[in-house]
MARBA-3410 file (N, C-alpha, C, O; in Angstrom, 1 decimal):
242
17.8,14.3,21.9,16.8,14.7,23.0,15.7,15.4,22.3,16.0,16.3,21.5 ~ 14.2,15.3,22.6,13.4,15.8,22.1,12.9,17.0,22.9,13.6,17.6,23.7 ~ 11.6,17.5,22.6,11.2,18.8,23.8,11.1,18.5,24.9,11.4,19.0,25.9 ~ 10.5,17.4,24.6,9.5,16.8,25.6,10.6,15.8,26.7,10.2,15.8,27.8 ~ 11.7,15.2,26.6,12.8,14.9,27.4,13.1,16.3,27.9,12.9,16.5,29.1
13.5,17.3,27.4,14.3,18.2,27.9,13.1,19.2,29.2,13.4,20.0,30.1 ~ 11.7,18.5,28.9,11.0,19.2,29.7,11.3,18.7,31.0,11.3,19.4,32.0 ~ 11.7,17.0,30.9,11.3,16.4,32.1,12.9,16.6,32.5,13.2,16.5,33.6 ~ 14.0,16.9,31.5,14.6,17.5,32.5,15.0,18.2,33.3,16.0,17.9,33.9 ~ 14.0,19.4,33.4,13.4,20.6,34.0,13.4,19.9,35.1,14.2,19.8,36.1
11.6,19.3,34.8,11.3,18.9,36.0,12.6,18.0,37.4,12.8,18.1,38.6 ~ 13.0,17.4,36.7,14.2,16.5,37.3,15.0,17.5,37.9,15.3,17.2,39.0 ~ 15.4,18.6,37.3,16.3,19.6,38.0,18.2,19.3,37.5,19.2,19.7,38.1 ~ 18.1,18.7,36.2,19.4,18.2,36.4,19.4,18.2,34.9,18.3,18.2,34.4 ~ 20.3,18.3,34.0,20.2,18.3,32.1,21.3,17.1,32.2,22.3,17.2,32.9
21.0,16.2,31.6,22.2,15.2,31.6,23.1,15.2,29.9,22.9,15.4,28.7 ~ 24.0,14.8,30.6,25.3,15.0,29.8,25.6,13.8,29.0,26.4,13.9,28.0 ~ 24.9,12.6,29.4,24.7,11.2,28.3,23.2,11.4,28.3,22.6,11.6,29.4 ~ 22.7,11.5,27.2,21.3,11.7,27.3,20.5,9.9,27.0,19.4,9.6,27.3 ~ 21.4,9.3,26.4,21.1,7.7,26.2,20.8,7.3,27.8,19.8,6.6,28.1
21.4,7.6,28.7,20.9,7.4,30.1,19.5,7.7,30.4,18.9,7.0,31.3 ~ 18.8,8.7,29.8,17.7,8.9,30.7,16.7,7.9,29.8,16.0,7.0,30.1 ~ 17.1,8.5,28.2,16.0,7.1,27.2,16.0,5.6,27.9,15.0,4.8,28.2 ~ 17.4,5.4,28.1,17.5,4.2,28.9,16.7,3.8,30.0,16.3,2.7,30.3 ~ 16.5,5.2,30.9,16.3,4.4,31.9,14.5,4.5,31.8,13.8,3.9,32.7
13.7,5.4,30.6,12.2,5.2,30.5,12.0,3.9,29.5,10.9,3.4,29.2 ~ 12.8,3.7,29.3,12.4,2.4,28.4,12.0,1.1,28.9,12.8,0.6,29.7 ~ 10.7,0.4,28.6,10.0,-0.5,29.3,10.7,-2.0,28.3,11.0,-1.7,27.1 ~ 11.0,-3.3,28.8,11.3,-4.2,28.2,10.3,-4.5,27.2,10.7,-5.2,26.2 ~ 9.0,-4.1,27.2,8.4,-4.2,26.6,8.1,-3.8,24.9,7.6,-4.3,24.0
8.8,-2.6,25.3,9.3,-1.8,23.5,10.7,-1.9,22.6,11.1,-1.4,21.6 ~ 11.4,-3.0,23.7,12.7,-3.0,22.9,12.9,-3.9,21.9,14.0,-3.7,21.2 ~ 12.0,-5.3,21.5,12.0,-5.7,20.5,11.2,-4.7,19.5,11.3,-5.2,18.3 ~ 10.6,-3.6,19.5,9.9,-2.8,18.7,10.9,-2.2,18.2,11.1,-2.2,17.0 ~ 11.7,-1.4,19.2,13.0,-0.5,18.8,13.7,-0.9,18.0,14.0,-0.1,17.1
14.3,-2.6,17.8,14.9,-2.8,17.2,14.8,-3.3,15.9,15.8,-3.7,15.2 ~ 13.2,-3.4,15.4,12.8,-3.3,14.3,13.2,-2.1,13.7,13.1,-2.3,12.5 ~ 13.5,-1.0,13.8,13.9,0.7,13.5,14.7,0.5,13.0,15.2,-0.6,13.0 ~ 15.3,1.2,12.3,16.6,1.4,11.1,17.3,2.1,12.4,16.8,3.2,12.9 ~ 18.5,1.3,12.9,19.3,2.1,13.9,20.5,2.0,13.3,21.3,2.0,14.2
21.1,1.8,12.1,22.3,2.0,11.5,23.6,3.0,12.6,23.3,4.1,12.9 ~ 24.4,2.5,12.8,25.6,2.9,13.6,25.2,3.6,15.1,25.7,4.6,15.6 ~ 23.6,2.7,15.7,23.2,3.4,16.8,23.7,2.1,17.6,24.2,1.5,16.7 ~ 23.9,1.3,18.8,23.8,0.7,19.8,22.6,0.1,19.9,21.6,0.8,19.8 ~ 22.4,-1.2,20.1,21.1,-1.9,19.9,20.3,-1.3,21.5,20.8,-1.1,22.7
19.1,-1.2,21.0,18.1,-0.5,22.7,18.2,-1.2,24.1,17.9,-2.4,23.8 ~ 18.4,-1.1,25.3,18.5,-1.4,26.4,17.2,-1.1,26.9,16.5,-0.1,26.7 ~ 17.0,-2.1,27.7,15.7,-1.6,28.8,16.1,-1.3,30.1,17.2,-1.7,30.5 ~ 15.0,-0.5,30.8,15.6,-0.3,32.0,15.4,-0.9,33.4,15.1,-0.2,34.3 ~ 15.5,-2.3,33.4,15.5,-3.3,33.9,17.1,-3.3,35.1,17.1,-3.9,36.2
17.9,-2.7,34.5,19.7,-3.1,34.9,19.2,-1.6,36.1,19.2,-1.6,37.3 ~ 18.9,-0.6,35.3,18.8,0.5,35.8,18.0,0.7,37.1,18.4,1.5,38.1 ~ 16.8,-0.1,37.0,15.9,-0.2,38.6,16.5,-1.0,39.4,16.7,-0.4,40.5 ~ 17.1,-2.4,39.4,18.4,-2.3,40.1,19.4,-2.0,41.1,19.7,-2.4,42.2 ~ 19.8,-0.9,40.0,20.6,0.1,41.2,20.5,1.1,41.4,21.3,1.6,42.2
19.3,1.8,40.9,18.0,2.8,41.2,17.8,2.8,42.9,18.1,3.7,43.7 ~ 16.9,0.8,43.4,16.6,0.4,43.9,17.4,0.7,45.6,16.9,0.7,46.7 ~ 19.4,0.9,45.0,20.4,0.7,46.3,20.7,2.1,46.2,21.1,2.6,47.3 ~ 20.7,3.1,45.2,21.1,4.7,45.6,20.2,5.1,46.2,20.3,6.2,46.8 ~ 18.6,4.3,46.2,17.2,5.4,46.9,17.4,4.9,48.5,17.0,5.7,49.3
17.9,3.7,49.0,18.2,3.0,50.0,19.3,3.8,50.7,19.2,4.2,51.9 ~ 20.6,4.0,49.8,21.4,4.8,50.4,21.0,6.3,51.0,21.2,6.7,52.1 ~ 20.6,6.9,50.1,20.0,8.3,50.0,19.2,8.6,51.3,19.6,9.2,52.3 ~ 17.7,7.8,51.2,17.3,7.7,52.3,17.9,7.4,53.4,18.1,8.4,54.1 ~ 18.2,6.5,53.8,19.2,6.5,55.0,20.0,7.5,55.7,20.4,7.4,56.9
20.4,8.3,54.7,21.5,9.7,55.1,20.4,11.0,54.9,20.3,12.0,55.6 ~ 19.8,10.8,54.2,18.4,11.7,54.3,17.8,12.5,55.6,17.6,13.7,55.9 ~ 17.6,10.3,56.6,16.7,10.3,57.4,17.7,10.7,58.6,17.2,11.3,59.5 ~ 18.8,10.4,58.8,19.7,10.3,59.6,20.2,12.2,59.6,20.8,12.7,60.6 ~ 19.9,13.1,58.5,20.4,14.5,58.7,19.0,15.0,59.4,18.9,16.0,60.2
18.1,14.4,59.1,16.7,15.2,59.8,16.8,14.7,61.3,16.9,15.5,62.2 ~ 16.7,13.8,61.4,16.1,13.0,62.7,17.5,12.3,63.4,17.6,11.1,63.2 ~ 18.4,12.8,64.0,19.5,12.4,64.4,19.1,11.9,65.5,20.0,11.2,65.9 ~ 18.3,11.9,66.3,17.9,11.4,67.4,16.9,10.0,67.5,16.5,9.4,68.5 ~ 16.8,9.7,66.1,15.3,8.7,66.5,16.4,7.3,66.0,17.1,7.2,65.0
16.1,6.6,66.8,16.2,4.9,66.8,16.9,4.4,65.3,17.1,4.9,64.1 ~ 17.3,3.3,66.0,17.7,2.3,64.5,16.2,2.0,63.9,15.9,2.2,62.7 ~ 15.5,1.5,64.9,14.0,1.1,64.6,13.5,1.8,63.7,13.1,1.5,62.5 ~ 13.5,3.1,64.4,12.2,4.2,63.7,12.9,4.8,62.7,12.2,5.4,61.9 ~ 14.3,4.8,62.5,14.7,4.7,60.7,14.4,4.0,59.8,14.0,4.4,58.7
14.7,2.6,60.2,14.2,1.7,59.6,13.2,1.7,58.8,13.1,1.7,57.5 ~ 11.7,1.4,60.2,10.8,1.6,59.4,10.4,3.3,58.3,9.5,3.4,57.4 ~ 10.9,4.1,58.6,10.7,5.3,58.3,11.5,5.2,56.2,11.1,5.6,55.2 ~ 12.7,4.5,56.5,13.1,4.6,55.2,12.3,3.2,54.3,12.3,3.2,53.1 ~ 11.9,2.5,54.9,10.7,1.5,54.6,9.9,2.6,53.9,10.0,2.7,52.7
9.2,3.2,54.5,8.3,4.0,54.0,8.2,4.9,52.9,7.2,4.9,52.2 ~ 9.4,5.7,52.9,9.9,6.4,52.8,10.1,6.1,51.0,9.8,6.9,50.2 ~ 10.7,4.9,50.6,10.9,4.3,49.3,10.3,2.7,49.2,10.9,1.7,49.1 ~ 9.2,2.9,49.4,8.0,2.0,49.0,7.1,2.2,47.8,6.6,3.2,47.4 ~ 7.0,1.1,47.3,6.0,1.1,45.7,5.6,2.3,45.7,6.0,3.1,44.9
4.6,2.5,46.6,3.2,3.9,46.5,3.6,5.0,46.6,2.8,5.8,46.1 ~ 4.8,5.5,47.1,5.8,6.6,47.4,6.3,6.8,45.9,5.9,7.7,45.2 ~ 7.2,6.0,45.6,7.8,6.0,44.1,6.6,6.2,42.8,6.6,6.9,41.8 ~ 5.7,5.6,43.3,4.6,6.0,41.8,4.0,7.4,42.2,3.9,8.3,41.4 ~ 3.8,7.5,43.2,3.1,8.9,43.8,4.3,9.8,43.3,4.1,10.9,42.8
5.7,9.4,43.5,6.8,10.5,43.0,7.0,10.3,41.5,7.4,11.4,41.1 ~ 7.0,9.5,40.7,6.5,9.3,39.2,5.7,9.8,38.4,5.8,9.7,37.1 ~ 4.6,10.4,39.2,3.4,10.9,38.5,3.7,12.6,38.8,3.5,13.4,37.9 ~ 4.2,13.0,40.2,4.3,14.4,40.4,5.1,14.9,39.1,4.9,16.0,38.5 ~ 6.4,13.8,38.7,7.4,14.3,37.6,6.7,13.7,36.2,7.4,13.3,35.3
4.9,13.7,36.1,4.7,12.9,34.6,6.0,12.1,34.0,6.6,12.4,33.0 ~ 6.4,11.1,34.7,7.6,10.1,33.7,6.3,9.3,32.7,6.5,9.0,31.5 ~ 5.1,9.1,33.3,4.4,8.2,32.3,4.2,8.9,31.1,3.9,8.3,30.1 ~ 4.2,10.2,31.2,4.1,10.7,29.9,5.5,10.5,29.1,5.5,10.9,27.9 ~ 6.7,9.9,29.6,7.9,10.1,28.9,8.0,8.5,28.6,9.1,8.3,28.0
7.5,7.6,28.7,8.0,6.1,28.9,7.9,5.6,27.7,6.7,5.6,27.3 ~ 9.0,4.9,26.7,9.1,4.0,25.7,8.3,2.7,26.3,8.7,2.0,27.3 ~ 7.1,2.5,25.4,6.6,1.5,26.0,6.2,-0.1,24.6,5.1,0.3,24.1 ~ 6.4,-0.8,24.3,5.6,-1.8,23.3,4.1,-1.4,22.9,3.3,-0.8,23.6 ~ 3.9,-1.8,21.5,2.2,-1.5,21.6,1.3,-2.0,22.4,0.3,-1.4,22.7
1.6,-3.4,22.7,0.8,-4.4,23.6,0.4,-3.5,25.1,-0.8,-3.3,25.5 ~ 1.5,-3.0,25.7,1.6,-2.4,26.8,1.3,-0.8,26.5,1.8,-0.2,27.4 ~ 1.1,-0.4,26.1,0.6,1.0,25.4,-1.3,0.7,25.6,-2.2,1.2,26.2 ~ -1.3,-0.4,24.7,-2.6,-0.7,24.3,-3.9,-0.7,26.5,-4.9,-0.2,27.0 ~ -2.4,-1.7,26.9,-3.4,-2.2,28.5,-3.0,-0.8,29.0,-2.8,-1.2,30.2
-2.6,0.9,29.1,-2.6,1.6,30.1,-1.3,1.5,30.8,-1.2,1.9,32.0 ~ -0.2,1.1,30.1,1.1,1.1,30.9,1.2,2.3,31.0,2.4,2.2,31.5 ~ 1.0,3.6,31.0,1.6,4.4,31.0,1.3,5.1,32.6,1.9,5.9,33.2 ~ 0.2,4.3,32.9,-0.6,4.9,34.0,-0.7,3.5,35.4,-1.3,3.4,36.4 ~ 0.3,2.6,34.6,0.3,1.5,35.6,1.3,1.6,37.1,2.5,2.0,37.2
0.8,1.4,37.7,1.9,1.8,39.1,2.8,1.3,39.4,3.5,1.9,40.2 ~ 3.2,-0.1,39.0,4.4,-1.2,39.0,5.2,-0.5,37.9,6.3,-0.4,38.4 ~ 5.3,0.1,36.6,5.9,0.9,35.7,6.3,1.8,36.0,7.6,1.8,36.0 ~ 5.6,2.8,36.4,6.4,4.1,36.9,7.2,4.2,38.0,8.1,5.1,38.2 ~ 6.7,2.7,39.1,7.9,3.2,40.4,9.1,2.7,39.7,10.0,3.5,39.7
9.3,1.5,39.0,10.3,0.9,38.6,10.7,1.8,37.1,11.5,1.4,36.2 ~ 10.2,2.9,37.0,10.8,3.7,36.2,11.5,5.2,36.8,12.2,5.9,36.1 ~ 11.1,5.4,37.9,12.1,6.1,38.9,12.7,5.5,39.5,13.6,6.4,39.7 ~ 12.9,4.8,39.9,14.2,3.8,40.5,15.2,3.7,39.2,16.4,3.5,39.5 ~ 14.9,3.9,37.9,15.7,3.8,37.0,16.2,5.2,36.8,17.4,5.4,36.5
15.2,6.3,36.9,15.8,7.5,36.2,16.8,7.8,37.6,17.9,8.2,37.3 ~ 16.5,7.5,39.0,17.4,7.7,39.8,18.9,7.6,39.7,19.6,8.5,39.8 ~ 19.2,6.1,39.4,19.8,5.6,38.8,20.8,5.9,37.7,22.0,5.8,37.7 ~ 20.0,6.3,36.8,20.7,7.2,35.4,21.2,8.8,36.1,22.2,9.3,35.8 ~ 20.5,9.3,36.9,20.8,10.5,37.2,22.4,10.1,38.1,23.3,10.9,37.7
22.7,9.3,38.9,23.5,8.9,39.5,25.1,8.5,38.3,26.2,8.9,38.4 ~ 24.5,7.9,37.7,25.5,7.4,36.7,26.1,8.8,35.9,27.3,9.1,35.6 ~ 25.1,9.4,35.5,25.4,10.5,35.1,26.2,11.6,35.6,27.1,12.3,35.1 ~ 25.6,11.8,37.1,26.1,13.2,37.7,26.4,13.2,38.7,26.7,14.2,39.3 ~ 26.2,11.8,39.4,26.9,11.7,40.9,25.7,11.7,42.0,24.6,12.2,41.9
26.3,11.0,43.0,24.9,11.0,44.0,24.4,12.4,44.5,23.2,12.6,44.5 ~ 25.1,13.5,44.9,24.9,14.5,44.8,23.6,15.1,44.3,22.7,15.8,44.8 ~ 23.9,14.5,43.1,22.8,15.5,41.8,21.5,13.8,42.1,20.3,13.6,41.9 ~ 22.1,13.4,42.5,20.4,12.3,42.8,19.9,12.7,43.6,18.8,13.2,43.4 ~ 20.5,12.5,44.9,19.9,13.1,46.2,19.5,14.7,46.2,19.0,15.0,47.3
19.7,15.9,45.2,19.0,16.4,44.9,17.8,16.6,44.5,17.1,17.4,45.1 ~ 17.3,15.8,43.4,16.2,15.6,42.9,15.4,14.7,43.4,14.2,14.8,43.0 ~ 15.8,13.3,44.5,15.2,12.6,45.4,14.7,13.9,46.7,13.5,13.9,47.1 ~ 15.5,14.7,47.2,14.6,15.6,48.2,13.8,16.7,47.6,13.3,17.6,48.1 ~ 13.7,16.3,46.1,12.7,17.5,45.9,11.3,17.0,45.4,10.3,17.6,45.5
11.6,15.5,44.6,10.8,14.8,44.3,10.1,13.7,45.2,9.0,13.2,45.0 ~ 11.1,13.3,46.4,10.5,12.5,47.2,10.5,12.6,48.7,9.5,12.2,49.3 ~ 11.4,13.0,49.4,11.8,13.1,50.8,10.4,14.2,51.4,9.5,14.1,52.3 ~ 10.7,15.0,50.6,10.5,16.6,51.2,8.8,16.4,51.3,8.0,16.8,52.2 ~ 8.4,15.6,50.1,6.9,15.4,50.0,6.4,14.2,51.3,5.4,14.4,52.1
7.0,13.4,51.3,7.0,12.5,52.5,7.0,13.0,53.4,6.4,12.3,54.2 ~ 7.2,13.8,53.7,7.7,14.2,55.3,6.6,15.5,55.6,6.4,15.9,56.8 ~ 5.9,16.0,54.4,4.9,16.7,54.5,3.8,16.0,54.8,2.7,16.4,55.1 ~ 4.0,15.0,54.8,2.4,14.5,54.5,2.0,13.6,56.1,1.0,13.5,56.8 ~ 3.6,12.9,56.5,3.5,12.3,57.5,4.7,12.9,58.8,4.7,12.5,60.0
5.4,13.8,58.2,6.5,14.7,59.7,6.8,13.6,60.3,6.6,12.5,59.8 ~ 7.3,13.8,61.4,7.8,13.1,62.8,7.2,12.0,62.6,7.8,11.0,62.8 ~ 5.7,11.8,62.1,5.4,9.8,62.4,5.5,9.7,61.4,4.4,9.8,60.9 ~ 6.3,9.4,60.3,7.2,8.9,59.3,7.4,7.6,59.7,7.2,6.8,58.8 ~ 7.8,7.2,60.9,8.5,5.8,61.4,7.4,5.3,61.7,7.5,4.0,61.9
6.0,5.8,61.9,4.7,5.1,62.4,4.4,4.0,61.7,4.4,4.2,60.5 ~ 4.0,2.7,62.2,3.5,1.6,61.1,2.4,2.4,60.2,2.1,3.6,60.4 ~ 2.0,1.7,59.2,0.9,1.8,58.3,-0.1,0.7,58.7,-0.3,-0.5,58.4 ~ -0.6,1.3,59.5,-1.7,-0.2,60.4,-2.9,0.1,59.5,-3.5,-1.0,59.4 ~ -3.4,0.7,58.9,-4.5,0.3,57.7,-4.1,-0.6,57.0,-4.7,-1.7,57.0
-2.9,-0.3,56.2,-2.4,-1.4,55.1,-2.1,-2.8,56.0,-2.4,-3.9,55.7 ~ -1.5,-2.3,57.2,-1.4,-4.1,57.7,-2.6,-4.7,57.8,-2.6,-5.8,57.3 ~ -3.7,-4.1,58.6,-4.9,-4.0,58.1,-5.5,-5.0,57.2,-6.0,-6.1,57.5 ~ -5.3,-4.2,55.9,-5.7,-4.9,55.1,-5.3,-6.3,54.4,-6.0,-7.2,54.0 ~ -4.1,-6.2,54.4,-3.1,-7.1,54.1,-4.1,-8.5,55.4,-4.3,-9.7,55.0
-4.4,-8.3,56.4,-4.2,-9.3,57.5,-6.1,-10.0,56.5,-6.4,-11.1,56.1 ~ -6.7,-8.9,56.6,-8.2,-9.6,56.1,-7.9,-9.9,54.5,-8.5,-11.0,54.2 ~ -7.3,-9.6,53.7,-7.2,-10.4,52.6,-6.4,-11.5,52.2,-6.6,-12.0,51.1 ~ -5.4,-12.0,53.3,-5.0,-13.3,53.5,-5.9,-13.9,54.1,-5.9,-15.1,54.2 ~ -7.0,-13.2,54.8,-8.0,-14.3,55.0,-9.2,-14.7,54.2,-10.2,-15.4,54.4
-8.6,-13.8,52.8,-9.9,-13.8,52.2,-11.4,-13.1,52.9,-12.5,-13.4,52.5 ~ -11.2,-12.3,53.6,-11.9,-11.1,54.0,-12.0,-10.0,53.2,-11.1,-9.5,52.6 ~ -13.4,-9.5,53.2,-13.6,-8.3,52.4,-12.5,-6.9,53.3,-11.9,-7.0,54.4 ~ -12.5,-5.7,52.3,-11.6,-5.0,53.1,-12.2,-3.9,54.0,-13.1,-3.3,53.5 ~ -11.8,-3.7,55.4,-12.4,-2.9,56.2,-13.0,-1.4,55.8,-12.4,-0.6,55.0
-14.1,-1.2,56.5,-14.8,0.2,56.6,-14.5,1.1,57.2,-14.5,0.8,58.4 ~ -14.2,2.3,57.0,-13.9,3.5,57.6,-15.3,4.2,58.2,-15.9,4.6,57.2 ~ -15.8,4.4,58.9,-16.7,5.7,59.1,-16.4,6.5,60.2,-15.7,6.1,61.1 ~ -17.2,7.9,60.2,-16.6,9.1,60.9,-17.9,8.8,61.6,-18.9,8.7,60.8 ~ -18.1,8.6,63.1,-18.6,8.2,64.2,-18.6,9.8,64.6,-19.8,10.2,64.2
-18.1,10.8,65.0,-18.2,12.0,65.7,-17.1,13.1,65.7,-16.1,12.8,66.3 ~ -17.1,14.2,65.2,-16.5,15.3,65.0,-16.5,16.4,66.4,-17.7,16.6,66.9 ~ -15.4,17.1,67.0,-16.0,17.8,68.0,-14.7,18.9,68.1,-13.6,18.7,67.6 ~ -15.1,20.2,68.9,-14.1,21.2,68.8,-14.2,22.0,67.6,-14.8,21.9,66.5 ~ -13.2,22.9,68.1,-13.1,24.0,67.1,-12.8,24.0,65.7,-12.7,22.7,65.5
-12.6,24.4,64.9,-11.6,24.1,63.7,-10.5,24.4,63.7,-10.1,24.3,62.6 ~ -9.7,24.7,64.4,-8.8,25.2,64.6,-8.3,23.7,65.6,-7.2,23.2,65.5 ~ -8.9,23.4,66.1,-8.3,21.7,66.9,-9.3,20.5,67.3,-9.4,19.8,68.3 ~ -10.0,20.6,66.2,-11.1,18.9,65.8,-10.5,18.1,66.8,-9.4,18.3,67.4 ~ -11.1,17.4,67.0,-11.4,15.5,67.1,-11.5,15.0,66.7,-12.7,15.3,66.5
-11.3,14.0,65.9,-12.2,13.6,65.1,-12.3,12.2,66.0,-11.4,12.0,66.9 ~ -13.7,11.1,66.0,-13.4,9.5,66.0,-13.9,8.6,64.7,-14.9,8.9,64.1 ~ -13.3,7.8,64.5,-13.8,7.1,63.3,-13.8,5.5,64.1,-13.3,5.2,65.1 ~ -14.6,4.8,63.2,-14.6,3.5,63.6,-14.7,2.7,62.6,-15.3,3.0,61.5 ~ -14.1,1.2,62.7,-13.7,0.3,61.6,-14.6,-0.9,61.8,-14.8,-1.5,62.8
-15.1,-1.1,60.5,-16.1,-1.8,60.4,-15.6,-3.5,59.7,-14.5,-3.3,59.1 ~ -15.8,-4.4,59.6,-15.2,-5.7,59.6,-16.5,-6.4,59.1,-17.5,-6.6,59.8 ~ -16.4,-6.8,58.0,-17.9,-7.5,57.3,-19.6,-7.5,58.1,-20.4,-8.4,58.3 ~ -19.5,-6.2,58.5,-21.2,-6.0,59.0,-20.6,-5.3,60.6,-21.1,-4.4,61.2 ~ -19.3,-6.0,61.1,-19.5,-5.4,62.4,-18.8,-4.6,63.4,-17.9,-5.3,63.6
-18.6,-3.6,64.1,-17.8,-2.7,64.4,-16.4,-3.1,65.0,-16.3,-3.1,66.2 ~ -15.5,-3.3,64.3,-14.3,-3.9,65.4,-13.5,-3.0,66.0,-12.7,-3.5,66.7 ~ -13.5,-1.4,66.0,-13.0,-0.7,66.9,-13.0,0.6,66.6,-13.3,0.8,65.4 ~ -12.5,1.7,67.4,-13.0,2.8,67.4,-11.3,3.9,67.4,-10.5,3.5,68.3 ~ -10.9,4.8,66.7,-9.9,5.7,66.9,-10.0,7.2,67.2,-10.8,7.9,66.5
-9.5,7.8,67.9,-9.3,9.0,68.2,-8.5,10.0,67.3,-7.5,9.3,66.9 ~ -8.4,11.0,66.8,-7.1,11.3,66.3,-7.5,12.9,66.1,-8.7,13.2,65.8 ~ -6.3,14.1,66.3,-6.7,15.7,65.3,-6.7,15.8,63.6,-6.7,16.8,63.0 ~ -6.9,14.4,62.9,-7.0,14.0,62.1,-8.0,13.2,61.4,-8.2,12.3,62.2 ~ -8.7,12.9,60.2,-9.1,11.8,60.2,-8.2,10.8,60.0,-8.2,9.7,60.6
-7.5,11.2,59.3,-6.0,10.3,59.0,-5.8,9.1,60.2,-5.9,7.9,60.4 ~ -5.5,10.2,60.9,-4.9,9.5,62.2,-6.0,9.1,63.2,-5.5,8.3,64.0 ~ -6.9,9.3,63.2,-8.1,8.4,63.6,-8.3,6.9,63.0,-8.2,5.9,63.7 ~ -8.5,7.0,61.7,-8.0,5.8,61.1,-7.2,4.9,61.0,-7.4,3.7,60.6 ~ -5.9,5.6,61.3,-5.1,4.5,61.6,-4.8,3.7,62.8,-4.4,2.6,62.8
-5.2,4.6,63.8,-5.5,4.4,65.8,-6.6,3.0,65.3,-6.4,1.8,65.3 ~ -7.6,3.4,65.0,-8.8,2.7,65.0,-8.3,1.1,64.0,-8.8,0.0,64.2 ~ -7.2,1.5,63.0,-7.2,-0.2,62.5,-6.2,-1.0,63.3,-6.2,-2.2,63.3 ~ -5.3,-0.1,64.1,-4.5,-0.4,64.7,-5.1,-1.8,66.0,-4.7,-3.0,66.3 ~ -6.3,-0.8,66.5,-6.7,-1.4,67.8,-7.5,-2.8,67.3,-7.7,-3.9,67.9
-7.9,-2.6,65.8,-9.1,-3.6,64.9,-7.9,-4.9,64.8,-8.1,-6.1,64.8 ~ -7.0,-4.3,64.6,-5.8,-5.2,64.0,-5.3,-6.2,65.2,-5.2,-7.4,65.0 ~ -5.0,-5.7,66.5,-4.7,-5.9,67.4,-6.1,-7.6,68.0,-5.8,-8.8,68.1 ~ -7.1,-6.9,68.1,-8.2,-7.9,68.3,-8.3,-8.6,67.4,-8.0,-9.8,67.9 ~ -8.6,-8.7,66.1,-8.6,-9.5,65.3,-7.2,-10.9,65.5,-7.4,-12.2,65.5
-6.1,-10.3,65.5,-4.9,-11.2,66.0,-4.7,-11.9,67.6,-4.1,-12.9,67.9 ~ -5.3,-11.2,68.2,-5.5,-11.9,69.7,-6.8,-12.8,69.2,-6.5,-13.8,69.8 ~ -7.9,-13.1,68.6,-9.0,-14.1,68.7,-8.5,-15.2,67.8,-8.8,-16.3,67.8 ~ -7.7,-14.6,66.8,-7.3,-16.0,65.8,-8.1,-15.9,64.5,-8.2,-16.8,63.7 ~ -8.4,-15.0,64.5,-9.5,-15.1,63.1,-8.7,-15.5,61.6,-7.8,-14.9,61.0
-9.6,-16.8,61.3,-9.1,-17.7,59.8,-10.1,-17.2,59.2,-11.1,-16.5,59.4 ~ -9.3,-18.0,57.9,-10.4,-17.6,56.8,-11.3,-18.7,56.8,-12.3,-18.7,56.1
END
């Protein structure tokens, strides 16, 4: 183990007891034909962490689920659902990848070194799904689900509380205009009103030149999302193709 592992196992909250687990699980397929150019005399030839995201992928599935189910004992099959949807999605995992710098810890190939892997967002989620993973193998779900509510639950739930289970109607949003080959929608702040202490905000969504609808929200956030919600909604009732 070097300094710089033992830092990130600080950060992680957990010192592991096979330390080939956690190498394992930063190692990109990309540097293991590199590794094994190395004089590894009576070492184990290098593994990537490919096996490891995996089953990374079914302890963050489990986790969440019992996560969501100790907080919110009351809300729906539905609004768990989508909530643990959310909850361990791409953007979530690299956003919890970067709070723990793993890019700074990742065995990567020169090639992939060279294009910026270290800061690529498909790398790092699938390199927490792996260190997950390794933490599990190592020390039990216990000590995962540890360092998943400190590295990911706890941040989630700050940022979105109670509408956790809320769609992401921007991203559907977007997703809906760039299958049509549509540019991607405009946000603008139309009118602010009230105190600071309890804004209004309205924003409205703009659609290649023209206004397709308007949101309310004590947020901009949540103005924005009301507003692609309603954009989303019209756009799918007229039929609009590419």
């Amino acid at each position: 183990m070097t300094n710089n592992d033992e830092q990130l196992e600080e950060r992680l909250g957990c010192k592991f007891r096979n330390p080939e687990l956690l190498q394992r699980a930063l190692t990109h397929s990309s540097a293991v034909p590199e590794l094994r150019t190395v004089d590894t005399a009576n070492l184990p030839p290098p593994e990537n962490n490919e096996q490891l995201e995996f089953l990374g992928d079914a302890v963050l599935d489990l986790l969440a689920s019992e996560y969501l189910l100790e907080k919110f004992p009351k809300w729906s099959e539905g609004q768990l659902s989508k909530s643990r949807a959310r909850l361990v999605n791409a953007q979530a995992l690299e956003l919890a990848a970067r709070r723990l710098r793993l890019g700074e810890h990742l065995r990567l190939g020169r090639g992939e070194e060279k294009t910026g892997g270290r800061n690529k967002p498909a790398l790092l989620a699938d390199a927490f799904e792996a260190v997950v993973a390794a933490i599990y193998l190592d020390a039990g779900l216990a000590a995962a689900k540890d360092m998943l509510r400190t590295a990911l639950f706890e941040s989630a739930l700050e940022e979105r509380g109670g509408n956790l289970f809320e769609a992401d109607r921007k991203s559907a949003l977007q997703e809906f205009l760039q299958g049509r080959g549509k540019a991607p929608a405009e946000y603008r702040l139309a009118a602010e009103s009230g105190p600071d202490h309890q804004k209004t905000f309205q924003v409205e969504v703009w659609v290649e030149g023209a206004c397709m609808a308007s949101g309310q929200g004590s947020t901009k956030k949540e103005a924005e999302q009301r507003a692609a919600g309603t954009a989303l909604e019209r756009l799918e009732q007229t039929g609009v193709r590419s």
